[in-house]
KEDODO-426146 format. One record per residue (C-alpha): x, y, z; residue in one letter; chain; residue number from 1. Coordinates in pm, 1 decimal, always signed. Layout:
// KEDODO-426146
R        X        Y        Z resn chain resi
R        X        Y        Z    A     A  NUM
...
//
This chain:
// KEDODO-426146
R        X        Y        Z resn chain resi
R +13824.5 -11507.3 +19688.3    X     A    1
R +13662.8 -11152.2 +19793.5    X     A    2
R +13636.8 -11063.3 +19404.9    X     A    3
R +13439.2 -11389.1 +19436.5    X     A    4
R +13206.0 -11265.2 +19683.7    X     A    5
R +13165.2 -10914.9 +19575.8    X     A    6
R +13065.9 -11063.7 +19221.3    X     A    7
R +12775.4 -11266.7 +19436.4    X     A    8
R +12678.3 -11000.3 +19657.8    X     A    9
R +12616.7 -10787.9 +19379.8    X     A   10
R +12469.6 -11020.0 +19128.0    X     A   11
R +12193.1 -11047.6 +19433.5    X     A   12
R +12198.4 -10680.3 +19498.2    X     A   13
R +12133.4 -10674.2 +19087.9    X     A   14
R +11824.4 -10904.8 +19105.9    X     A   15
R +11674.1 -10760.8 +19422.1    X     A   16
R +11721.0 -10405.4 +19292.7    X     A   17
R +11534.4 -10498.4 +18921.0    X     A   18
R +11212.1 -10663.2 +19070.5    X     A   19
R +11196.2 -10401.8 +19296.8    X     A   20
R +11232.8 -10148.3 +19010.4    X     A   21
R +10909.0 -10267.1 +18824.4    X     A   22
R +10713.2 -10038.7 +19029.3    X     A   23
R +10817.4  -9726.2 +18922.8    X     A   24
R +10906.6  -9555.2 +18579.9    X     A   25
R +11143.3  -9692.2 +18362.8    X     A   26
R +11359.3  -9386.2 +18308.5    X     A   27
R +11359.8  -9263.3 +18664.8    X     A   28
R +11462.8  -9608.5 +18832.2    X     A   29
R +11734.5  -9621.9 +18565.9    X     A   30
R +11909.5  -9299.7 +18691.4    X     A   31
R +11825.3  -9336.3 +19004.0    X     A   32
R +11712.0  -9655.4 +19218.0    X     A   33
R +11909.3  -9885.6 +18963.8    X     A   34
R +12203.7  -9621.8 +18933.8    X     A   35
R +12226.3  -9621.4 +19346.1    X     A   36
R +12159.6  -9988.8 +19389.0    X     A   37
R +12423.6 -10080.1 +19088.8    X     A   38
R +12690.6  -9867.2 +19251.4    X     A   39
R +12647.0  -9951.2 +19549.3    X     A   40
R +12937.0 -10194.9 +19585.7    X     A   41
R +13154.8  -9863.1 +19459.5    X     A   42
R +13039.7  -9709.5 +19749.1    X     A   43
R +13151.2  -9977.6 +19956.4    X     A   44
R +13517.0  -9981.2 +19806.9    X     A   45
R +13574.3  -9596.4 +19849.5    X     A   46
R +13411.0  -9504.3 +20149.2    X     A   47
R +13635.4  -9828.4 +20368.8    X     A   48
R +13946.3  -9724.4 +20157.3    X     A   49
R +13868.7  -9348.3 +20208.5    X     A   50
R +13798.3  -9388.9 +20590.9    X     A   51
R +14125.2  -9640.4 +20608.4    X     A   52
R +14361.7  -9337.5 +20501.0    X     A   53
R +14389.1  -9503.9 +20186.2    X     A   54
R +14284.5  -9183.8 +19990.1    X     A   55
R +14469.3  -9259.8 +19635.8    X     A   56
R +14274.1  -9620.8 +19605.3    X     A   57
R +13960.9  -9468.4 +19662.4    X     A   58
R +13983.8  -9235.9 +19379.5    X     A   59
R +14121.8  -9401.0 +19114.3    X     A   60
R +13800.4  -9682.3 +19188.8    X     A   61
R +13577.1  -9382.6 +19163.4    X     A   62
R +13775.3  -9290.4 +18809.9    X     A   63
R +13826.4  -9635.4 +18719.9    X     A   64
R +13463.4  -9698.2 +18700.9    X     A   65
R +13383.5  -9376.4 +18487.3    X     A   66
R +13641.0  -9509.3 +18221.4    X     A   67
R +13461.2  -9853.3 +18298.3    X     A   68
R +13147.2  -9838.9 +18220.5    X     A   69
R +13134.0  -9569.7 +17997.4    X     A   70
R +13362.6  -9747.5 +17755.6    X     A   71
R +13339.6 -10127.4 +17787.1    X     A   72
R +12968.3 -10116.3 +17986.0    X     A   73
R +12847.9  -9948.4 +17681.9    X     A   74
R +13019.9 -10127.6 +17427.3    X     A   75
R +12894.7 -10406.6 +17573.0    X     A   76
R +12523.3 -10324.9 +17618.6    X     A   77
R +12568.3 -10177.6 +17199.0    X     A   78
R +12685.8 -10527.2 +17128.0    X     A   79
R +12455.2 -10744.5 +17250.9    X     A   80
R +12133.4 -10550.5 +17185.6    X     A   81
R +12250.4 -10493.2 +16790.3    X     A   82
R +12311.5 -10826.8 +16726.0    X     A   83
R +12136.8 -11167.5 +16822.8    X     A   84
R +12240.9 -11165.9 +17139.9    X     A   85
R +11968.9 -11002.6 +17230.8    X     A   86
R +11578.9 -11129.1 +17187.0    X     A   87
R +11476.2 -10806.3 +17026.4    X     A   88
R +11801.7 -10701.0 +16840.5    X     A   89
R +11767.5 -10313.6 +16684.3    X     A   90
R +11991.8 -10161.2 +16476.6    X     A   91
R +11973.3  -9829.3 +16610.6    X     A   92
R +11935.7  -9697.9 +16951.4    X     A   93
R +11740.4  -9399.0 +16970.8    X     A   94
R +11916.7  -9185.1 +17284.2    X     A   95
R +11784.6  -8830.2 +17180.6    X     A   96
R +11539.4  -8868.2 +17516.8    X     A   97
R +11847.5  -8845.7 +17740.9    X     A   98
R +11954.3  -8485.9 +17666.5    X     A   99
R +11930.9  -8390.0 +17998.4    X     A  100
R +12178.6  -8673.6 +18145.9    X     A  101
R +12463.4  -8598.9 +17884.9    X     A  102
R +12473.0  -8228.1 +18000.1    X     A  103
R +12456.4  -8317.1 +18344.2    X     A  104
R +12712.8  -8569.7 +18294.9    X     A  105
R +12963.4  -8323.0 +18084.9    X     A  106
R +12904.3  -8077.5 +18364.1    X     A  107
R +12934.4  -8324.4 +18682.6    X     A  108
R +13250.2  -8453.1 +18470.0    X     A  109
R +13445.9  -8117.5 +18444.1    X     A  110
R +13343.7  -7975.0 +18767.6    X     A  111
R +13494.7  -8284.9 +18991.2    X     A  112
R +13803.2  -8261.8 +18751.5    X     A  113
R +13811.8  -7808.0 +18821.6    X     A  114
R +13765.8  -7899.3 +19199.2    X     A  115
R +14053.8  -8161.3 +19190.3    X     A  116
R +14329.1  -7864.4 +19071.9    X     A  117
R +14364.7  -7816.0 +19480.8    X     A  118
R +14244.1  -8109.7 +19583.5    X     A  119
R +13931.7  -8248.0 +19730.2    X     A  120
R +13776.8  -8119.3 +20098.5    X     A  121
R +13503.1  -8067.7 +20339.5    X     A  122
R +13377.4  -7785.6 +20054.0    X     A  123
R +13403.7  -7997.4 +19795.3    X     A  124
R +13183.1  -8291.8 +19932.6    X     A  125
R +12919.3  -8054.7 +20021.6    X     A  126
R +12967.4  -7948.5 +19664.6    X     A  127
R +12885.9  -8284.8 +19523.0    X     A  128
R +12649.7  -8374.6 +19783.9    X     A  129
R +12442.2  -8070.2 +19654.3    X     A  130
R +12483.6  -8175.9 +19285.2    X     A  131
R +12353.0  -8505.7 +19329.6    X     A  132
R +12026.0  -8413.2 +19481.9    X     A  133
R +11992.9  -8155.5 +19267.4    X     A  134
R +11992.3  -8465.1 +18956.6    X     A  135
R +11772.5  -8663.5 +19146.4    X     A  136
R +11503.5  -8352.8 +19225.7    X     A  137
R +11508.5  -8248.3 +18815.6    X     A  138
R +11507.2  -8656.4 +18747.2    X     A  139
R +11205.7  -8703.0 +19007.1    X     A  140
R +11044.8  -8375.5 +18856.4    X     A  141
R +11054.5  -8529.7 +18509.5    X     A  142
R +10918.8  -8887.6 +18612.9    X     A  143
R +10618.7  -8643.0 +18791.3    X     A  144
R +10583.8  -8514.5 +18445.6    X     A  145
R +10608.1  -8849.6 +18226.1    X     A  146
R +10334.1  -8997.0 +18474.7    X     A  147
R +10076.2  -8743.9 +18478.3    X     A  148
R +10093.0  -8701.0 +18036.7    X     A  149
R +10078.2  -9116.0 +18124.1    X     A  150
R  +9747.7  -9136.2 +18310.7    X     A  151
R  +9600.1  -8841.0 +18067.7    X     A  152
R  +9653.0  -9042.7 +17796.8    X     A  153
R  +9530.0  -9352.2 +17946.3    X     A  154
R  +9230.0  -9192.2 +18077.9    X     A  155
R  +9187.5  -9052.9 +17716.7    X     A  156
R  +9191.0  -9398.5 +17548.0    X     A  157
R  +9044.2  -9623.8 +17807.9    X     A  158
R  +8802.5  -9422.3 +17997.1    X     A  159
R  +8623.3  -9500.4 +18356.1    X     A  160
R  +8819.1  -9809.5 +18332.0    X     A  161
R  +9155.4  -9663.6 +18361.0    X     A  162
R  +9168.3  -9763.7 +18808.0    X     A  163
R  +9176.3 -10119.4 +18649.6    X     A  164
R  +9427.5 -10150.1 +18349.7    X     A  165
R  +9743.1 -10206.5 +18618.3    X     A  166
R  +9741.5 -10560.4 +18765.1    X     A  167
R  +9783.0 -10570.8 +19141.2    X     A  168
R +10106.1 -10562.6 +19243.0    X     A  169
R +10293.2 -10900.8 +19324.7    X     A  170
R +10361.8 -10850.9 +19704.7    X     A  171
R +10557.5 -11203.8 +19730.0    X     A  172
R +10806.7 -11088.1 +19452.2    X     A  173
R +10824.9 -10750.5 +19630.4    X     A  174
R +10911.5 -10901.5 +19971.2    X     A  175
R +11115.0 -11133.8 +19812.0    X     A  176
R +11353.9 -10899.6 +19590.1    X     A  177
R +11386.0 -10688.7 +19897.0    X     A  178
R +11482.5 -10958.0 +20112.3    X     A  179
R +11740.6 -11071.1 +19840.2    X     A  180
R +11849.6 -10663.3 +19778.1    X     A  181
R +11951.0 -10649.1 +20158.6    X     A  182
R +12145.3 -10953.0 +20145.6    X     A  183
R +12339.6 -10855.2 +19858.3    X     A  184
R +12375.7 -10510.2 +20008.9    X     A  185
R +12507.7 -10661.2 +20385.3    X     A  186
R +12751.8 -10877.8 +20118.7    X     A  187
R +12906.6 -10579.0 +19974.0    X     A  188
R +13004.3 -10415.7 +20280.9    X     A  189
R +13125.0 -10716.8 +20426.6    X     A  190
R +13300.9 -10773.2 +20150.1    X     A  191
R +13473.5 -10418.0 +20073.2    X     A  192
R +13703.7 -10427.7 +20356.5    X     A  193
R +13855.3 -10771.9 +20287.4    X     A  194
R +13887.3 -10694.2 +19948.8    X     A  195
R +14084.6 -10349.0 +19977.7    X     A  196
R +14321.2 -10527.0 +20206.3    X     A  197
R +14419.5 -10823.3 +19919.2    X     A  198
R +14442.4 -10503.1 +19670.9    X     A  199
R +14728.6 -10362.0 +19865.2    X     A  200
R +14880.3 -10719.6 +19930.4    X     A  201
R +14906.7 -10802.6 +19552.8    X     A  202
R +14974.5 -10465.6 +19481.1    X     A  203
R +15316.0 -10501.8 +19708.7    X     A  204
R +15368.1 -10826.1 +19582.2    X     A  205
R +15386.0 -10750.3 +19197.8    X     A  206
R +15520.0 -10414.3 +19228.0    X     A  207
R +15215.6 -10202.0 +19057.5    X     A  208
R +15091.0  -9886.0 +19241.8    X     A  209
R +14752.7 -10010.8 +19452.7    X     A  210
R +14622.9  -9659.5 +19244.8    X     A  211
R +14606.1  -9838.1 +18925.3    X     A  212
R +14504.2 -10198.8 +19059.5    X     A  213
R +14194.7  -9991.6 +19170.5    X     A  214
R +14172.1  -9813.1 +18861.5    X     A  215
R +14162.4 -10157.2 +18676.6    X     A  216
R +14074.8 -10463.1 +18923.1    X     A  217
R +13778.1 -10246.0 +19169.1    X     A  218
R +13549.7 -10130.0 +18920.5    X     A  219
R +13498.3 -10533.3 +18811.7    X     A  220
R +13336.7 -10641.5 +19111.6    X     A  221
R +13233.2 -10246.0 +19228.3    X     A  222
R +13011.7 -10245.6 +18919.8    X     A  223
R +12902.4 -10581.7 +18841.5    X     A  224
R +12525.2 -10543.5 +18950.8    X     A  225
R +12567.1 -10256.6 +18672.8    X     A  226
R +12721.9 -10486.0 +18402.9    X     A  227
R +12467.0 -10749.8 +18446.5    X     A  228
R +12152.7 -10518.6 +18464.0    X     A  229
R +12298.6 -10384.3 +18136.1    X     A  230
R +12354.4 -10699.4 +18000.7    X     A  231
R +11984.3 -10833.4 +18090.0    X     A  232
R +11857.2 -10521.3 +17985.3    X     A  233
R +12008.3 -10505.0 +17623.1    X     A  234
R +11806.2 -10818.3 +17560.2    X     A  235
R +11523.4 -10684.3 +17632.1    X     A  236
R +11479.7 -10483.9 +17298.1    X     A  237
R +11422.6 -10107.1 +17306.7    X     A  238
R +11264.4 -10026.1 +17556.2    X     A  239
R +11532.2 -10297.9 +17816.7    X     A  240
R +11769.6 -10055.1 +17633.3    X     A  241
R +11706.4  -9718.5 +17749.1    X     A  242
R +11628.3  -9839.7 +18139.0    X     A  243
R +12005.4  -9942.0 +18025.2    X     A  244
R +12140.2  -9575.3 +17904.6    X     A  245
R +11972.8  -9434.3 +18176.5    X     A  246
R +12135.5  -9678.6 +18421.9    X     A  247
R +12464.9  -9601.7 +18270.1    X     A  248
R +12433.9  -9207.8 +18286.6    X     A  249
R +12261.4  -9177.6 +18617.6    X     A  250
R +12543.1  -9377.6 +18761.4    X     A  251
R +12838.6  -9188.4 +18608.8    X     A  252
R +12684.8  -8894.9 +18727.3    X     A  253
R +12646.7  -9050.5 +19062.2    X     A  254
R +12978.3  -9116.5 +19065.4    X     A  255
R +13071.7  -8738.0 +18971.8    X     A  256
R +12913.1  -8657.2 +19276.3    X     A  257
R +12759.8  -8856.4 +19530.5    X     A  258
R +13085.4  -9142.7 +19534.0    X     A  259
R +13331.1  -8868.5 +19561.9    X     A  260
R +13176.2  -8692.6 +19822.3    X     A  261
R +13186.0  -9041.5 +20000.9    X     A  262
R +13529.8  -9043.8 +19905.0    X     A  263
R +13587.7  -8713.4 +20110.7    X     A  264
R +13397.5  -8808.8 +20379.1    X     A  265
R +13567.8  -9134.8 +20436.6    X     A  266
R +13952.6  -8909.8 +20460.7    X     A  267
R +13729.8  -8699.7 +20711.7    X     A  268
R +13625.3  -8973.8 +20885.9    X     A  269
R +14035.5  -9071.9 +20915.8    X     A  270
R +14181.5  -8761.5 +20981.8    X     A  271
R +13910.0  -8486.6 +21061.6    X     A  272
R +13728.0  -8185.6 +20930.7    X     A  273
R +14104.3  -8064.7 +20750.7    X     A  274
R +14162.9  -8375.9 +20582.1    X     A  275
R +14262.5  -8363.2 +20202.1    X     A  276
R +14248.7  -8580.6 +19970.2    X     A  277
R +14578.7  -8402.2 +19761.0    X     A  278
R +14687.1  -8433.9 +19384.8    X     A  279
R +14965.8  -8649.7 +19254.0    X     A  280
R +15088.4  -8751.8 +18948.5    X     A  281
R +14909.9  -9117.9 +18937.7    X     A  282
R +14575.9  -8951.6 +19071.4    X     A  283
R +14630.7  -8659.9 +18807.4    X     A  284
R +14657.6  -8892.9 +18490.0    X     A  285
R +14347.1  -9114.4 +18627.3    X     A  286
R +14162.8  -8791.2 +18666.1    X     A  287
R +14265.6  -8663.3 +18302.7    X     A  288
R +14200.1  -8954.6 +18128.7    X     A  289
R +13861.3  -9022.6 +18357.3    X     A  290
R +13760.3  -8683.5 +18202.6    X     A  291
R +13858.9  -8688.2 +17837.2    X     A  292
R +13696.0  -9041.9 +17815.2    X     A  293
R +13396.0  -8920.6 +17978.5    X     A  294
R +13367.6  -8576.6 +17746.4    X     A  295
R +13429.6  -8832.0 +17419.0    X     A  296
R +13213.2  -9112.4 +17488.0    X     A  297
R +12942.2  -8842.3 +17590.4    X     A  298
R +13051.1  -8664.8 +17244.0    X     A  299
R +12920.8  -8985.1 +17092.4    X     A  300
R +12612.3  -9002.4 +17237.8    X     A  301
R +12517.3  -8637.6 +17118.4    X     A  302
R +12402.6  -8838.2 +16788.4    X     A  303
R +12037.7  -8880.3 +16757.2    X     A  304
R +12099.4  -9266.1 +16710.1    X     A  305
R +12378.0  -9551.4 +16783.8    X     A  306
R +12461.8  -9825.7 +16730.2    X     A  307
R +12707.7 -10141.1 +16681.5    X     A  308
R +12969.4  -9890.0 +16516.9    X     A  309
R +12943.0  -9648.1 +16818.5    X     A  310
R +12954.4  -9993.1 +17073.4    X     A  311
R +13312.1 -10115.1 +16885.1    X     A  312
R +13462.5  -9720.3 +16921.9    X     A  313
R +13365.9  -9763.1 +17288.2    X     A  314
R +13524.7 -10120.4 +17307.8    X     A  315
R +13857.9  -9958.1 +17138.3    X     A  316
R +13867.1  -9695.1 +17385.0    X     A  317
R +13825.7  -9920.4 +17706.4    X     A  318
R +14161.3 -10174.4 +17574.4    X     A  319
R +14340.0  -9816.1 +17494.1    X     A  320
R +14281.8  -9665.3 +17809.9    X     A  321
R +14361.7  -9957.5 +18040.1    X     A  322
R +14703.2 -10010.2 +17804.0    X     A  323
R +14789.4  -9633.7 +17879.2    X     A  324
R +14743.3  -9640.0 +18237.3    X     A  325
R +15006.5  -9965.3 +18271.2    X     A  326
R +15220.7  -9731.8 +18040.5    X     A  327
R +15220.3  -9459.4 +18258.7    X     A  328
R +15300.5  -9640.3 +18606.7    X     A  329
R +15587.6  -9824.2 +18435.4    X     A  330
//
């Protein structure tokens, strides 16, 4: 019932946040506006599990929607805009642009898995807090960038008549994604609480550690705003498809960062300034296999170009990894 409701809220939250999104630049709403908005119901999940003592869930949904979305969420996206899925399919998906991401994402990847050795505290959220804004500052820099060579250009070709080549923007739609974007966002937070508490009922019930539920079962309705923007975005054609990579990246690297300092935070928030969320072996696996996923998929993405091939690795990975982690709680 709450994976019901989590699914809504964020399908709204997914709808709000893309109408609202055709105001600014394609690449910087992808990392950022659509990458918050998207993870959003994440959020949610750790920050009530974090601040409910339940420090091992929140984690392993942070790690289970790395492994996620950058396996199946780009498979999927690969799939449907190489083939006719989409309404523009391309074979090849030019991702040579997003340089910038992958490094950040490599780095944000093995520093959260260095910082984890001891376990996560009050340093360590400050630590992510500060590596977040630092993305959002170099991705708001760039967008500056991309804007101004924009309006040079356009200037260039069109002239005195440059003030008139945007339309006026639709303030109906605008009010009415926003209106649609809060009520997805109220349903997400309404919903997170509920839906921890049925985690840790089946979880008892069936006799698998609530850890790797989350890993699995939290991710599908933390990041379904992300998997349908992707999915609506890959038929877009080309340029639908790198909003999508840039959604993808911008959130992994959010969740490197800004979801785990949430996650420390939220154990602060339950047992003080001390609080720790420590290492154990379930948490230790997730976080190994969160990272070599992340460094490989990444790997793959170093290519100037992918395409269907890369999308079916990705899909191969996602089924192996979720197979493991059942392995390795039995």
């Amino acid at each position: 019932m709450w994976l019901g409701e989590l699914t809504l809220a964020s399908w709204l939250l997914s709808y709000g946040a893309e109408h609202l999104a055709a105001r600014f630049g394609a690449r910087f709403v992808g990392r950022t506006l659509l990458s918050v908005a998207t993870t959003l119901p994440e959020i949610a999940i750790v920050a009530y599990a974090a601040s409910a003592g339940s420090y091992g869930v929140a984690l392993g949904a942070g790690l289970g929607s790395n492994v996620l979305m950058m396996t199946l969420g780009l498979a999927i996206m690969l799939l449907i805009a190489t083939t006719r899925l989409s309404k523009k399919p391309i074979k090849k998906i030019d991702v040579s642009s997003f340089k910038l991401d992958k490094i950040f994402l490599l780095l944000t990847a093995v520093i959260s898995a260095a910082l984890f050795i001891d376990g996560y505290h009050f340093t360590d959220g400050i630590v992510f807090t500060g590596l977040f804004f630092v993305y959002v500052f170099i991705a708001f820099y760039e967008m500056r960038v991309e804007k101004k060579k924009d309006k040079e250009k356009a200037i260039v070709e069109h002239g005195n008549s440059f003030e008139n080549i945007n339309p006026p923007n639709n303030q109906k739609q605008l009010i009415k994604s926003g209106i649609i974007f809060m009520v997805g966002t109220i349903g997400i937070f309404l919903g997170a609480e509920p839906f921890i508490h049925s985690l840790e009922h089946v979880s008892a019930d069936i006799g698998v550690s609530a850890i790797i539920l989350s890993v699995v079962i939290s991710p599908i309705a933390g990041e379904m705003p992300e998997k349908i923007s992707l999915m609506l975005l890959a038929r877009k054609g080309s340029h639908g498809t790198s909003i999508a990579i840039a959604n993808v990246l911008g959130s992994k690297i959010l969740n490197n960062t800004l979801l785990l300092a949430f996650a420390v935070f939220g154990a602060m928030y339950h047992s003080g300034i001390s609080a720790s969320i420590d290492r154990n072996e379930i948490l230790t696996q997730q976080m190994l296999l969160a990272t070599v996923v992340t460094l490989v998929a990444v790997g793959l993405l170093f290519r100037k170009e992918i395409g269907i091939r890369t999308g079916l690795i990705l899909l191969l990975m996602y089924i192996a990894s979720i197979g493991l982690q059942f392995f390795l709680n039995s």
